[in-house]
N, C-alpha and C positions, 0 to 999 in steps of 0.2 A: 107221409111217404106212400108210393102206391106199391105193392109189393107184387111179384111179376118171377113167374116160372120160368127158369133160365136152364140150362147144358153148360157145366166147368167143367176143368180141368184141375185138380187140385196139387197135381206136381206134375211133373216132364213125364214120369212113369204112369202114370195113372191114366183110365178111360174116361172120356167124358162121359158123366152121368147127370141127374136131375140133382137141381143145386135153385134155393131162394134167393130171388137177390130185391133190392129194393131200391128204386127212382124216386127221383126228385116230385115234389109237386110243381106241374107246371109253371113258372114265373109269369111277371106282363111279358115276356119278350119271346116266350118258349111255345113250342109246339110238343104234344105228346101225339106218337104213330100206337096205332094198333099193329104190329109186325105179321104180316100175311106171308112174305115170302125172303128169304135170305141167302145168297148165296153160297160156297163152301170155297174160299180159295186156298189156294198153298202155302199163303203167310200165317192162316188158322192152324194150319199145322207144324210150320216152326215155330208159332209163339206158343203153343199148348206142350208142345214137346220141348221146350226153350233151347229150339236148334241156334238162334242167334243171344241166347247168353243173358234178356235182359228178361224174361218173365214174369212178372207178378201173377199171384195167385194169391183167392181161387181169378183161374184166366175161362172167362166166356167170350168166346170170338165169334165174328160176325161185322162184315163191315159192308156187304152185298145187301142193303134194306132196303126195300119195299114195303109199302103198307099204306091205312089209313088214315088219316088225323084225326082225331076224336076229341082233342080239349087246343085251345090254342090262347094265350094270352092276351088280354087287352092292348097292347101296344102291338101285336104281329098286323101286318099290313100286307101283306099277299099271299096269306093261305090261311085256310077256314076249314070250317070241320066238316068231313065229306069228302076232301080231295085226297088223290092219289099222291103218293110223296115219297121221296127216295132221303135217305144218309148213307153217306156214302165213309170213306178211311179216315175222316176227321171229324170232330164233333167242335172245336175251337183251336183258338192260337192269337197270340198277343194283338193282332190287329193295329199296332201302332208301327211298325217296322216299314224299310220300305217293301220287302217283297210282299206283305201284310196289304198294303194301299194300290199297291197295284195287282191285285188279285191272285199274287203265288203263294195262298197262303201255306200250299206243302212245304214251301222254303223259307218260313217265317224263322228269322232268325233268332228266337228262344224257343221253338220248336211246336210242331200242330200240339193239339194232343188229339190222340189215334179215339176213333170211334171203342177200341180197348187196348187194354194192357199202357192206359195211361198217355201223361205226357212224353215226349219223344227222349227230352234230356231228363225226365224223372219227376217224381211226384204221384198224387193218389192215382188209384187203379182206378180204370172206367171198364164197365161192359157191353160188349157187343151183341150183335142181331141173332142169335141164336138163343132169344128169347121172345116174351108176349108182347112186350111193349118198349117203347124207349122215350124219353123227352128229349129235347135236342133245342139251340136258341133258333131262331127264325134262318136267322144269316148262314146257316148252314144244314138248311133244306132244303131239297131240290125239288122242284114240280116235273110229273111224269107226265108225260103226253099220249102216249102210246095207247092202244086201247087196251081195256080192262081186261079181256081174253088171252094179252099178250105179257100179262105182269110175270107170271112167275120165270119170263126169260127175260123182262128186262133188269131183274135184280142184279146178275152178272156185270152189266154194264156201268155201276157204280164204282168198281175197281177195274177188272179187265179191263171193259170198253174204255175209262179215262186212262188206264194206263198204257194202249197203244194209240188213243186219240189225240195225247194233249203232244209227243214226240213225232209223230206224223203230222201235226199240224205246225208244230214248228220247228220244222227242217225243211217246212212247204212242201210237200210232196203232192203229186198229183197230176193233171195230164201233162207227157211229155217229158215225164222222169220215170225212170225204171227201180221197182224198187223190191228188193227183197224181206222175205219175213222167215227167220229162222225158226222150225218148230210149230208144231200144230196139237196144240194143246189149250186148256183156258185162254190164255193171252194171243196164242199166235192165229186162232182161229176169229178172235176178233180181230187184231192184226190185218190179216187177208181180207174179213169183208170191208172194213173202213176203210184199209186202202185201195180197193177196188170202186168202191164208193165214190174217192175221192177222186177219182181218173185217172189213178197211178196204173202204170205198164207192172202186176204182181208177180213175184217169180217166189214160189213155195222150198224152203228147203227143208229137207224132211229124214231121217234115215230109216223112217219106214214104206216102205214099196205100197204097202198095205192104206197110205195115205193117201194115194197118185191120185182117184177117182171123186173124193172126199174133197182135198184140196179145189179141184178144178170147181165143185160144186158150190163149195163157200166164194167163189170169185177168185183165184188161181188162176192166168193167163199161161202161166209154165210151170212146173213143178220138176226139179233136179235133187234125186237122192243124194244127199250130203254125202254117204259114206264112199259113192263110186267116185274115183280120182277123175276119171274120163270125163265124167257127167259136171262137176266142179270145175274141172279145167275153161272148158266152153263156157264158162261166166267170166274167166279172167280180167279185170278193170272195164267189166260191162255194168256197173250196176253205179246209179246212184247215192241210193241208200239203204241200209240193213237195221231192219228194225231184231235184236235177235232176245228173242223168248224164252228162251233155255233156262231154267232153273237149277242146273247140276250144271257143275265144274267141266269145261270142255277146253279143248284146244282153240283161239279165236283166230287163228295162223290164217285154216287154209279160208275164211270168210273174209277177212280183210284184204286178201288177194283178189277178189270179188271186187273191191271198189273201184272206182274213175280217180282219174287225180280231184282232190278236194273233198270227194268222197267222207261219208259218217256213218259209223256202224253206232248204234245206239245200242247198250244193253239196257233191261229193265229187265231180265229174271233177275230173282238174290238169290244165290245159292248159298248152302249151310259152309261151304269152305269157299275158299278164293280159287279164281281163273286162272291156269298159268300166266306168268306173263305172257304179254304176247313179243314178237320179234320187231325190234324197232326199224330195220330196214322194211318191214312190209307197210310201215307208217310214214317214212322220210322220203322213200323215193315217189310216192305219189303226194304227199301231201294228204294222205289221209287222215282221220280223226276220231277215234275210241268215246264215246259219249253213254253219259248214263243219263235216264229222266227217272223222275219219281212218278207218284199220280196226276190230278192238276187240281189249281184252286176250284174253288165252288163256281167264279163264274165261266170257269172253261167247260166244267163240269157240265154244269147248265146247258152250255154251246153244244157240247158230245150228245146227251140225250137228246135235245130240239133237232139236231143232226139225224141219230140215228130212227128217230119218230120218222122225219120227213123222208127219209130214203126206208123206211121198214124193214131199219136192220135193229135185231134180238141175237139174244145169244143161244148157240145148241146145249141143251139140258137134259137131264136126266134127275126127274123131283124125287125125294127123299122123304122119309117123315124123318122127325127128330132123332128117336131111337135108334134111327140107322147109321147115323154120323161115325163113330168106332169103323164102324164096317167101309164105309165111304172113304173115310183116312186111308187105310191099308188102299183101296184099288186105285186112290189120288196116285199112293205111289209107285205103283206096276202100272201108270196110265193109261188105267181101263174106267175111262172115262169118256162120252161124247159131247159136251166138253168140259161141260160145268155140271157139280150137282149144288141143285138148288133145296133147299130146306120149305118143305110145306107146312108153316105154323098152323094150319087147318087141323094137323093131323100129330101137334105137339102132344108127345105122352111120356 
């Protein structure tokens, strides 16, 4: 067993602090990362705080990985020791299923199991990138492209990025559709440059004023404060699609008013309580369509990073040492953040 300095959580109430944990010895089929860089997203902080109910502990989160390979098994066949490599919200899942064989394995019908806090419907605890190392089986590594100067912001894009990548790609968006991103935060700040990326017409919604300048510069073609009536109005059944970001409980009313007939509003925040409903006249008389996406499989994944390589989009960050994580949590939640913080294992103490 190789034994590896990790950050738990040992109940909902507690801080994370230095905690031992210990990995598997590589297999023929596994890969072991040296963990250089991790991201912090906001599921790190409902599963440590057990805002959604299912926590295992001790819980070490981290599903934003980046690092090195350093051991790789005789049977792995496309990555060697030396290369840049990312894991990403899953480390396995039943593979025999169909959304398994066609590459969705988020939707694998006896469930991923999460890079941590385990399998999805239950079973042993697994831990995440907010330690020194990790093993992982081949099939669920990602090869990084980007340049090595650019690592500690592509970590983000192992969750964010796949998770405004893989519902932006398929709802097709792109040139000649207009489309909205609710919120400009981790997610919606990826949101805006992939779909700007993708030749989508972006329109930012935001209730901070304080966003206007920010937006336009991550690739924002129009940015409309949510909260002025006036301002929301003038989108009225102008928008194609709404990717919306939000992680706190909101109203989806005046957004869905927002859409064309046929129109899809996609959520992918999770927030700790539920959405109102929304008003089913703002769904029936257009034809519009309430939609959730999860992350995406590994080969979508795959597709997102080669993507965002070739267009040289990274995520905005703000690197952290370890230590600092307690601290980081609290400002995730007054979103005083630009946009991600990213964990620098260089500097794990």
């Amino acid at each position: 067993m190789i034994k590896s300095k990790a950050y738990a959580a040992q109940s909902s109430t507690s801080p994370l602090a230095p905690f031992e944990i210990h990995r598997r010895d590589p297999g023929p089929e596994d890969v072991q990362i040296s963990i250089l860089y991790c991201g912090v997203c906001h599921s790190d902080l409902h599963t440590a705080r057990n805002e959604w109910k299912n926590t295992l502990y001790p819980s070490v989160p981290g599903h934003e990985i980046v690092g090195r390979v350093v051991a790789a098994g005789n049977k792995v066949r496309n990555i060697k020791v030396g290369d840049l490599a990312g894991v990403g919200c899953m480390i396995d899942s039943c593979g025999h299923c169909k959304p398994c064989h066609e590459g969705e394995e988020q939707y694998c019908e006896k469930g991923f199991t999460g890079t941590y806090n385990g399998p999805v419907f239950g079973g042993e605890n697994t831990y995440g990138g907010y330690s020194q190392t990790i093993v992982v089986k081949e099939s669920f590594v990602l090869r990084i492209k980007h340049d090595e100067k650019d690592l500690a912001n592509v970590a983000p894009l192992l969750c964010a990025g796949i998770t405004t990548y893989s519902p932006l790609r398929h709802w097709k968006t792109g040139p000649g559709k207009k489309v909205g991103i609710v919120g400009l935060g981790g997610l919606g700040h990826m949101g805006v440059k992939i779909a700007h990326a993708m030749g989508a017409h972006v329109v930012l919604f935001t209730s901070s004023p304080s966003k206007i300048d920010d937006g336009k510069r991550l690739g924002a073609d129009e940015v409309c404060i949510s909260s002025d009536t006036r301002q929301m109005e003038a989108y009225a059944s102008k928008l194609d699609f709404i990717l919306n970001t939000v992680a706190a409980p909101h109203n989806l009313d005046p957004f869905l008013q927002l859409l064309k007939l046929d129109g899809t509003m996609t959520l992918i925040g999770a927030p700790a309580e539920p959405h109102p409903s929304p008003e089913v006249f703002n769904l029936i008389f257009r034809r519009r369509q309430l939609a959730g996406s999860l992350i995406g499989g590994i080969r979508e994944t795959q597709e997102m990073l080669d993507f965002c390589a070739h267009h040289n989009l990274v995520s905005d960050i703000e690197l952290i040492r370890m230590d600092y994580i307690n601290t980081a949590y609290e400002r995730m939640l007054r979103s005083d953040v630009k946009y991600r913080f990213v964990i620098d294992m260089a500097n794990f103490q």
